[in-house]
N, C-alpha and C positions, 0 to 999 in steps of 0.2 A: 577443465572443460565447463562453460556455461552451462547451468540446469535452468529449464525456464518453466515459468507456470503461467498458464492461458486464465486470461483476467476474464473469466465468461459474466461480467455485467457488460461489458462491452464486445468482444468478441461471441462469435455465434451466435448473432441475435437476429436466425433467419431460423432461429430451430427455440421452440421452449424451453426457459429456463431449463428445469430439471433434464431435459434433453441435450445440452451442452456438454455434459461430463460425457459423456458417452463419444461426441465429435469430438471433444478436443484429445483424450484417450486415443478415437481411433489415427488422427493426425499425428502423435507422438510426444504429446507431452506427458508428461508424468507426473505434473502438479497443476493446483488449480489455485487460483481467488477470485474473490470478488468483492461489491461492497459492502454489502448488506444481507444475510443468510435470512432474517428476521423474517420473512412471510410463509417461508416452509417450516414443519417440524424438525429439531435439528436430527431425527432416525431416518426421516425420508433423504436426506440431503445425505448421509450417513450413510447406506444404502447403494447410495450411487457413486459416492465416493468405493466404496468398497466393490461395489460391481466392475468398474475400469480398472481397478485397483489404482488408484489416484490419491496422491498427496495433498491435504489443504495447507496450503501455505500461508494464508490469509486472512483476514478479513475485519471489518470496521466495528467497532463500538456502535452502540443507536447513536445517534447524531442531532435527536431531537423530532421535530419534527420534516422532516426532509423534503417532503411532498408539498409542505408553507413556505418552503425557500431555505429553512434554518441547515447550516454545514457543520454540527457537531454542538456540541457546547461545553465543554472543558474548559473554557475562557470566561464565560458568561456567568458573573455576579449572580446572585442569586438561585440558579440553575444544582449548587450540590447537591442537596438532594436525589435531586433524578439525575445526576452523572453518575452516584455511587450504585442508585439502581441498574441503570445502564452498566455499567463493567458487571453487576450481579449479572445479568443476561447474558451477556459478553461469553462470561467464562463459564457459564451454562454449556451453550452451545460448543464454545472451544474446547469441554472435557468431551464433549458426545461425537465431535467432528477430528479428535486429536490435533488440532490446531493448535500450533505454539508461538504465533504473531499475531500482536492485535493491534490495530491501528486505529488511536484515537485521534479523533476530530477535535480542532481548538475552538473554530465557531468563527460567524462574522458579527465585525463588531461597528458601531456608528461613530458620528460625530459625538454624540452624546454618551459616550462610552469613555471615562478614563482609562487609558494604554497601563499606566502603572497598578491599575486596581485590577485589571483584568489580566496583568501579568501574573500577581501575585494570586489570585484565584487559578489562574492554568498551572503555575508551579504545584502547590498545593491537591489540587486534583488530580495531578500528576505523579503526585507521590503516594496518593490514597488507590489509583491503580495499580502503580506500579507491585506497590507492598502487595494486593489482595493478586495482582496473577504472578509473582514471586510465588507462592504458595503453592502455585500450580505449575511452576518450569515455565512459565509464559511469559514471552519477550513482549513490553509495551513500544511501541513508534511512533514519533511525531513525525509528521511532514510538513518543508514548508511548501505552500502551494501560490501560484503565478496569481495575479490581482487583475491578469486579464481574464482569465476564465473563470476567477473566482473574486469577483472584486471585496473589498473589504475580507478577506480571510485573516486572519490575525497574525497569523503566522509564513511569513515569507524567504525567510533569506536563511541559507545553509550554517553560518554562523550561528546566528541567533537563536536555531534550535540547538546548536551543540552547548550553548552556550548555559539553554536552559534546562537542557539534562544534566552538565556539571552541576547547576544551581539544583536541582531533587537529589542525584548522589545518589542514586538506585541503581543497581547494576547491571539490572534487565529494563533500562529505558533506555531506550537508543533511537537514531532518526533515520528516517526512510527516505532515500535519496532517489526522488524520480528525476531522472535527467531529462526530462519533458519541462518538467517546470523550472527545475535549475536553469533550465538554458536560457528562458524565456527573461528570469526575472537577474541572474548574473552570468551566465557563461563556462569560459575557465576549469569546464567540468573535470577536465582530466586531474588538473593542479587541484581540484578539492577533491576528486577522488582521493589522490594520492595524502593529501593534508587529513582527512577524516575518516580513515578507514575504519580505523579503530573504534570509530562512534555509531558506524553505520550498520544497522539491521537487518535492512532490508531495500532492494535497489529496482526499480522501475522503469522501460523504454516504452518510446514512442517516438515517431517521427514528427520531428519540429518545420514549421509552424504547425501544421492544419493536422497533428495527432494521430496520422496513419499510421501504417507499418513503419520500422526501422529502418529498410531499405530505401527510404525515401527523404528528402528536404535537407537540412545544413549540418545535420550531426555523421560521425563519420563512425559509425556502430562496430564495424569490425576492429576496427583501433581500442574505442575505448572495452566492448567484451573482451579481448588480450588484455588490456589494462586492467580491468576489474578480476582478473581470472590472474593474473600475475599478482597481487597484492594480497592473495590471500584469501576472498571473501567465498565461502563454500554456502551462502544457502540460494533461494532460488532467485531467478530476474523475472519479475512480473510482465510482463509485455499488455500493459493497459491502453492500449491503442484503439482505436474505431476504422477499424478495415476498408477500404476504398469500395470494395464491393463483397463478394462472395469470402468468409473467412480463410475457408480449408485455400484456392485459391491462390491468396495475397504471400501464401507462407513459403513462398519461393528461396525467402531471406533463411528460415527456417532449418533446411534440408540439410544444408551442409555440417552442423550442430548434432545434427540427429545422427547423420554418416557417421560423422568422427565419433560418436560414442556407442557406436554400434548399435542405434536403433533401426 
């Protein structure tokens, strides 16, 4: 049976942050992410976590500067330095939140960017994460992300990331399959479900095109949650979506998930 966790950067954002855990608890999830933890103390977030009694399933490495436009920087020449600080913070917050996923950002890269330079710098960084949250039982994840929503992101296509976890050879780096952007950027999602299971950490809905709930646009959710739930994969499905209107609301898709597991 599907376990899911309410992405509250996106979801519940008719109530405040730190108010979130609380709505999506009372709706019935039982885990939570998001992208960025970094503006609260990680005790306060902690706190609320444990007041719903709620699971962090989630959440991103610093990304740089986020608010300048920057998407991570794991890819980005010159940038080690403050990647290595960045996973320090990381797993700061992920010992105090018991978080055991962390999902780092690779970065957007230019015309003036060599592909092969900034590969070997994302390999690299990738395995200077990976090693320091090994330490800590904490699973690293790449995602590749759509170049429509995120133009120049470096990192795109389902292959390519698995490709560059075998090239680190870490055993807790694995790729975060949102089937929002797969869809966008190749399709076929079932057939790489079923082809990548094994590499996959951590898995992500939303309804294609315009990102809403799952019950909505050209993906057929109930098909592939049977799929993803037949193949094995026991940790949670992020539901990163931006709700049409009212959260609690749109979760009509929701109910039936909850029934079957006796919530």
């Amino acid at each position: 049976m599907p376990r899911f966790a309410a992405n509250l950067t996106m979801m519940y954002t008719e109530h405040a942050f730190l108010d979130r855990f609380a709505a999506a608890a009372q709706d019935g999830f039982e885990a939570v992410e998001y992208l960025f933890p970094y503006d609260f103390p990680a005790s306060e977030i902690k706190a609320r976590l444990d007041a719903n009694h709620l699971t962090q399933a989630l959440f991103n490495a610093p990304p740089g500067d986020w608010a300048g436009g920057e998407r991570g920087i794991a890819a980005l020449p010159g940038r080690e330095d403050e990647f290595q600080r960045s996973i320090a913070t990381a797993l700061d917050y992920a010992r105090v939140l018991g978080n055991r996923k962390l999902h780092v950002m690779a970065g957007l890269i230019g015309a003036d960017h060599s592909r092969a330079e900034c590969r070997d710098v994302y390999v690299k960084n990738l395995a200077y994460a990976a090693k320091a949250a090994l330490a800590e039982n904490i699973m690293v994840v790449i995602e590749p992300i759509n170049t429509r929503d995120m133009p120049g992101y470096f990192l795109n296509r389902q292959d390519d990331a698995h490709a560059i976890c075998a090239e680190v050879g870490a055993p807790n780096l694995k790729v975060q399959f949102d089937c929002y952007h797969c869809q966008i950027v190749e399709g076929d999602l079932a057939v790489k479900l079923k082809r990548d299971m094994a590499g996959i950490g951590h898995i992500q809905i939303a309804g294609v095109p315009e990102r809403h709930e799952p019950d909505t646009g050209e993906l057929n959710y109930p098909y592939l949650l049977e799929l993803i739930d037949s193949l094995g994969y026991d940790g949670y499905i992020g539901c990163e979506y931006r709700p049409r209107g009212e959260t609690s609301a749109g979760l009509g898709w929701l109910k039936p998930y909850l029934k079957n597991a006796g919530q």
